[in-house]
C-alpha positions as CSV (number, residue, x, y, z in Angstrom):
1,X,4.4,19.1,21.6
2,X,1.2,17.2,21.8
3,X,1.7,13.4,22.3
4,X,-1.5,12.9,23.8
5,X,-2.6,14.3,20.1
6,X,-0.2,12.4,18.2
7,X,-1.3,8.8,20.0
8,X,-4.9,9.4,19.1
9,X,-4.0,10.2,15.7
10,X,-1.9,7.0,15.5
11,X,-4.4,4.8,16.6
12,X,-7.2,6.1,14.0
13,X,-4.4,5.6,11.5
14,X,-3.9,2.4,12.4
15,X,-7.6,1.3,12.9
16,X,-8.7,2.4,9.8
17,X,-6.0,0.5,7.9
18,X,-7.2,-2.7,9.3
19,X,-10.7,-1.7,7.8
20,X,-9.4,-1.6,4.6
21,X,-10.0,-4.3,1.8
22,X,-6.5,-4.6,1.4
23,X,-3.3,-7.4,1.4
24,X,-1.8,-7.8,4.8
25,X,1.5,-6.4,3.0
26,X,0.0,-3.3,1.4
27,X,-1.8,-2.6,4.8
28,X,1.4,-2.8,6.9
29,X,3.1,-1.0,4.2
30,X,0.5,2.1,4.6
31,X,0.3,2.1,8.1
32,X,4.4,2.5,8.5
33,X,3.9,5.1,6.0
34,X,1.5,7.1,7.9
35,X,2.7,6.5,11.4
36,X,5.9,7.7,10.0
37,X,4.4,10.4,8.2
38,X,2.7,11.2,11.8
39,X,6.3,11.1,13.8
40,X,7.9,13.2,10.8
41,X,5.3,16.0,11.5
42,X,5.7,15.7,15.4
43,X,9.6,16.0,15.4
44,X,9.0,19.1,12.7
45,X,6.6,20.7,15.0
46,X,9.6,21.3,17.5
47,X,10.4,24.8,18.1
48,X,13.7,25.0,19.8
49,X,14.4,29.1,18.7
50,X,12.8,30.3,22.2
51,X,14.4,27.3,24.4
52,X,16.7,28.9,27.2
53,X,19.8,26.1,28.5
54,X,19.4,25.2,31.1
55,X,21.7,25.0,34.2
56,X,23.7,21.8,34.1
57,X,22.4,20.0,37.2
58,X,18.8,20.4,35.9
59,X,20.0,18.5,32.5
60,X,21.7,15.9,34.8
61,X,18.9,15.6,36.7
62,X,16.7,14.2,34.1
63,X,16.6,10.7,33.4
64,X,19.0,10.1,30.3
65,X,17.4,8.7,26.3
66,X,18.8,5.7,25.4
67,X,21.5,6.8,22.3
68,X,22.7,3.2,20.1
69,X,26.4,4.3,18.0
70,X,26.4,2.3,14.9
71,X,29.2,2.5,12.7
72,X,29.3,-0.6,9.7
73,X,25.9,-2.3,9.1
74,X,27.4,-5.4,6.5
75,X,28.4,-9.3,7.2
76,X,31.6,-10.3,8.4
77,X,34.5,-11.0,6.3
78,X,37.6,-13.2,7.1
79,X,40.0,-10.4,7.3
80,X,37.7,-8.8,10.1
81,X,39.6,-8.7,13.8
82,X,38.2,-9.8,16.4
83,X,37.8,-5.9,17.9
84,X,36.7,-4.9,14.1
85,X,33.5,-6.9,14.7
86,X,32.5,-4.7,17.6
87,X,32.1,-1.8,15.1
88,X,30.8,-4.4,12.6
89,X,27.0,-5.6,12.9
90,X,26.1,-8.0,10.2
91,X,22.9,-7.0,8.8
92,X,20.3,-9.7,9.9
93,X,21.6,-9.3,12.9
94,X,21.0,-4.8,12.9
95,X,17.4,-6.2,11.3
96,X,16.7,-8.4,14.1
97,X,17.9,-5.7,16.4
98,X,15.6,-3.0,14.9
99,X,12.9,-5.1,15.0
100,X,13.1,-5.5,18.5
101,X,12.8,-2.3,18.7
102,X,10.1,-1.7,17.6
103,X,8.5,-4.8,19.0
104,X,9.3,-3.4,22.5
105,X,7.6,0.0,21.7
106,X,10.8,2.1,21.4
107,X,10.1,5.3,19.4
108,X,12.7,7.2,17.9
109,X,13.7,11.0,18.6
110,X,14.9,13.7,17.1
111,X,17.9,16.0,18.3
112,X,15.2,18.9,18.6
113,X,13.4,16.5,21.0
114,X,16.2,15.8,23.0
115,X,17.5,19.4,23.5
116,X,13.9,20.6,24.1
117,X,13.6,17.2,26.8
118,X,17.4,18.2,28.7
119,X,16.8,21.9,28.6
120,X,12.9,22.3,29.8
121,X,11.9,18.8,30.2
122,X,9.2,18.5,27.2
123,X,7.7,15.6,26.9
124,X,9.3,12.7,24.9
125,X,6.9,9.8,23.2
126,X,6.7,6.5,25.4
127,X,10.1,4.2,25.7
128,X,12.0,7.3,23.2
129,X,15.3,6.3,21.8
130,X,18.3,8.2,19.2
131,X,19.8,6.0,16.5
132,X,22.8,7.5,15.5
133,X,25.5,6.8,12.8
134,X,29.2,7.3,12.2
135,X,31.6,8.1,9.5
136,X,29.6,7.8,6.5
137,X,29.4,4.3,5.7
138,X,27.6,3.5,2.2
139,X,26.0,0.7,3.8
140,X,24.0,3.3,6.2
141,X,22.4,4.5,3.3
142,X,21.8,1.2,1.0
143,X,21.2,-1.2,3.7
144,X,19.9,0.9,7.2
145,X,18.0,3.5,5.3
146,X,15.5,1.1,4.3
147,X,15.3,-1.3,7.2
148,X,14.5,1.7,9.3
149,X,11.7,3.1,7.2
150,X,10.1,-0.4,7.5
151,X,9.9,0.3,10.9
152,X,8.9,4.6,10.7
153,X,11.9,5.3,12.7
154,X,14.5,8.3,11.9
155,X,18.4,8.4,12.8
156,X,20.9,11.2,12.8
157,X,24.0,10.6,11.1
158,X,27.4,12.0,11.6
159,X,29.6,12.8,8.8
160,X,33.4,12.2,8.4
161,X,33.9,15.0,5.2
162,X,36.9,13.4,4.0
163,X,35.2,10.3,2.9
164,X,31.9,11.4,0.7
165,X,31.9,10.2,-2.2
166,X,34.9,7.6,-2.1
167,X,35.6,4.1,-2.6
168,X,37.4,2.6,-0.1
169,X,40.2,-0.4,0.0
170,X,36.9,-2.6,2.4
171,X,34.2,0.1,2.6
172,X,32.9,2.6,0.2
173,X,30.9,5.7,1.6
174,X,28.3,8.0,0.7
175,X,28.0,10.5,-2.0
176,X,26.7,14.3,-1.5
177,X,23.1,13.4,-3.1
178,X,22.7,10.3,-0.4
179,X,23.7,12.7,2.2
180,X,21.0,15.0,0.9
181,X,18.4,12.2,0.5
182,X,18.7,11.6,4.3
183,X,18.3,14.9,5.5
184,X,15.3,15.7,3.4
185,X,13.4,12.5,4.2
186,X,13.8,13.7,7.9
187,X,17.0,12.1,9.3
188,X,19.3,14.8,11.0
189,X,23.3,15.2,9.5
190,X,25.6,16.1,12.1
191,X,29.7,16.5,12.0
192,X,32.0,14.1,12.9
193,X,35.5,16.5,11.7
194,X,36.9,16.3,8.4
195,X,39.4,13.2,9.2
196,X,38.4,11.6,12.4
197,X,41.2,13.5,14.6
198,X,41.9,13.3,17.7
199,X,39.4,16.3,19.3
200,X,41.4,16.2,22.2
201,X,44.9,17.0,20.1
202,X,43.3,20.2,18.1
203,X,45.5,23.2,18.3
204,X,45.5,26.5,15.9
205,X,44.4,25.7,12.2
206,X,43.1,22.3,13.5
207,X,39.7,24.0,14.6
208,X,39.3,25.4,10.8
209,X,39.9,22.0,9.0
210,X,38.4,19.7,11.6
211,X,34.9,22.2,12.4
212,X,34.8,24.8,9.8
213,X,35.2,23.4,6.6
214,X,33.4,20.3,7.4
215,X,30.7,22.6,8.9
216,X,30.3,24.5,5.4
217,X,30.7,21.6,3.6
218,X,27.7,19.9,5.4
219,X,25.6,22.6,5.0
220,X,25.9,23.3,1.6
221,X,24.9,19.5,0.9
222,X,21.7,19.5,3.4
223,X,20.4,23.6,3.0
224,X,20.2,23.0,6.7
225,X,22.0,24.1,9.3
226,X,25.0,21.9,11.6
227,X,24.3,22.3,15.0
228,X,25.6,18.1,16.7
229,X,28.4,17.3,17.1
230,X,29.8,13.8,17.8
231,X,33.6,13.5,18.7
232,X,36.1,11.1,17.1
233,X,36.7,8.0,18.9
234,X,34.3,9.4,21.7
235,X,37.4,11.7,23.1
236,X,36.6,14.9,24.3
237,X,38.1,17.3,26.6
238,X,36.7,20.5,28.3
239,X,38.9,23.0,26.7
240,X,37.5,22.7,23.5
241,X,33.9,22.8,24.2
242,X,34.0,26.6,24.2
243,X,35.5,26.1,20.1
244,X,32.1,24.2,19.3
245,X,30.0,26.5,20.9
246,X,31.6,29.5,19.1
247,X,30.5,27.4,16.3
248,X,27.2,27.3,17.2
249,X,27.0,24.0,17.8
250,X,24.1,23.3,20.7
251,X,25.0,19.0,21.4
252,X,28.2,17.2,20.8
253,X,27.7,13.4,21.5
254,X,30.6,11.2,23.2
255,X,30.6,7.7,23.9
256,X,30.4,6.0,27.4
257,X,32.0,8.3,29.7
258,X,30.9,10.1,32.5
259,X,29.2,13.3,31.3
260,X,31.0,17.0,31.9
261,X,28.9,18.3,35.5
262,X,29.4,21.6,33.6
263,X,28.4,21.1,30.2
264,X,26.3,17.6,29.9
265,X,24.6,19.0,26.7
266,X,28.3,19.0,25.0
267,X,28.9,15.2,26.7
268,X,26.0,13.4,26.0
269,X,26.1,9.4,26.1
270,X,25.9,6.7,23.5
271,X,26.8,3.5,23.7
272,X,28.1,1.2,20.6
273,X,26.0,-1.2,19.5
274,X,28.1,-4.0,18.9
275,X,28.2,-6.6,16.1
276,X,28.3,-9.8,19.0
277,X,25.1,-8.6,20.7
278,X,21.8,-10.5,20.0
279,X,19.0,-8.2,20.4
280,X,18.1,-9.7,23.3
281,X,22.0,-8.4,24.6
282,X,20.9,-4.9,23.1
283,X,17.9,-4.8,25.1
284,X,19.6,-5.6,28.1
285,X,22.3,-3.1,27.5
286,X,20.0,-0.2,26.5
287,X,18.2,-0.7,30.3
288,X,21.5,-1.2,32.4
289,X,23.1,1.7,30.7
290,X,20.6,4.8,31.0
């Protein structure tokens, strides 16, 4: 991966939109297209077929990406609990937080990135960072899909099966063709089960309905092939880490626990960005947590 390449190319993009006869609005707006354009080729330009794993101190070893776990991007309601707004960020508040972001040079990464970063330590862009999304939320597609393109950044999202296409009783959630959208604009699906069980509580037929199906499912939607992971409720246990290997799976993502000193690419870290945190708060957290 060239960075050095990609920055040069950046900044010619960027200088020659300012040379343009154009509105300050239409030359923002073509200069997030082509930087985006520019990342989009970048994270496509990852070849991860001849990567070898690594051995698991070396992974530990390098200096973890900064991963943000959203789940609903919408304003409060009455009937939301004071632990519901954790999960909850209202949207000015996600805006404010993307743009600040941006505005302190984060650049987004793909998974390819990461796993080509852990496993042979392959150079990331400047201050890199994963967005990553849970459970299939509608309002990741109507409301976050377009806030981030503002900004050129991509986010991986992890899909519950059991929900596409419904209408819930206080959320609704994602049809098959939104989930397509995503994943051919750039944005990487992943699996989150069929029914947000318990990983830790999967015995015999479990591993078919919770991995398998879901698996299929996903990549009949996409064309592409499921290879995150990201555990329900963050749980995770070392037994079943061989099941989502078998599966082909190469990352499963956790939450804020310590990471497995034999498998860290199967216990990755995220942390939940939640809905009480001013960006300044986000900031903070991203640097005290990785």
């Amino acid at each position: 991966m060239k960075y050095n390449s990609l920055s040069l190319a950046l900044s010619s993009i960027i200088f020659l939109s300012s040379c343009q006869t154009k509105s300050p609005a239409e030359k923002t707006n073509d200069t997030t297209e082509k930087i985006s354009a520019a990342v989009e080729n970048t994270i496509a330009n990852v070849d991860i077929s001849k990567i070898k794993v690594a051995d698991a101190a070396t992974i530990i070893a390098r200096k973890q990406v900064p991963i943000l776990c959203y789940h609903q991007v919408r304003n409060w309601t009455e009937k939301d609990g004071k632990v519901g707004k954790d999960y909850i960020v209202p949207i000015q508040n996600f805006k404010d937080q993307m743009k600040m972001l941006a505005d302190s040079g984060y650049h987004t990464i793909s998974p390819d990135q990461l796993y080509a970063y852990l496993n042979t330590g392959a150079k990331l862009p400047s201050k890199p960072i994963m967005l990553t999304f849970d459970d299939t939320d509608l309002d990741q597609f109507t409301i976050v899909r377009p806030t981030l393109d503002e900004f050129g950044f991509k986010a991986m999202y992890f899909i519950m099966t059991v929900s596409i296409g419904r209408k819930g009783k206080f959320v609704d959630y994602m049809s098959s063709a939104q989930i397509k959208q995503l994943a051919d604009e750039g944005n990487v699906i992943g699996s989150h089960t069929y029914d947000h069980k318990n990983f830790k509580k999967y015995t015999g037929k479990d591993w078919e309905e919770q991995l398998d199906k879901p698996t299929k499912k996903l990549e009949e939607i996409t064309g592409k092939k499921m290879t995150e992971f990201a555990y329900p409720f963050g749980l995770w246990n070392a037994e079943g880490i061989p099941e989502l290997k078998k599966r082909g799976f190469r990352m499963a993502f956790q939450l804020s626990t310590k990471r497995d000193e034999k498998d860290p690419l199967f216990t990755i870290r995220r942390i939940i960005a939640s809905g009480y945190w001013t960006p300044k708060t986000l900031s903070n957290s991203i640097k005290n947590s990785f």
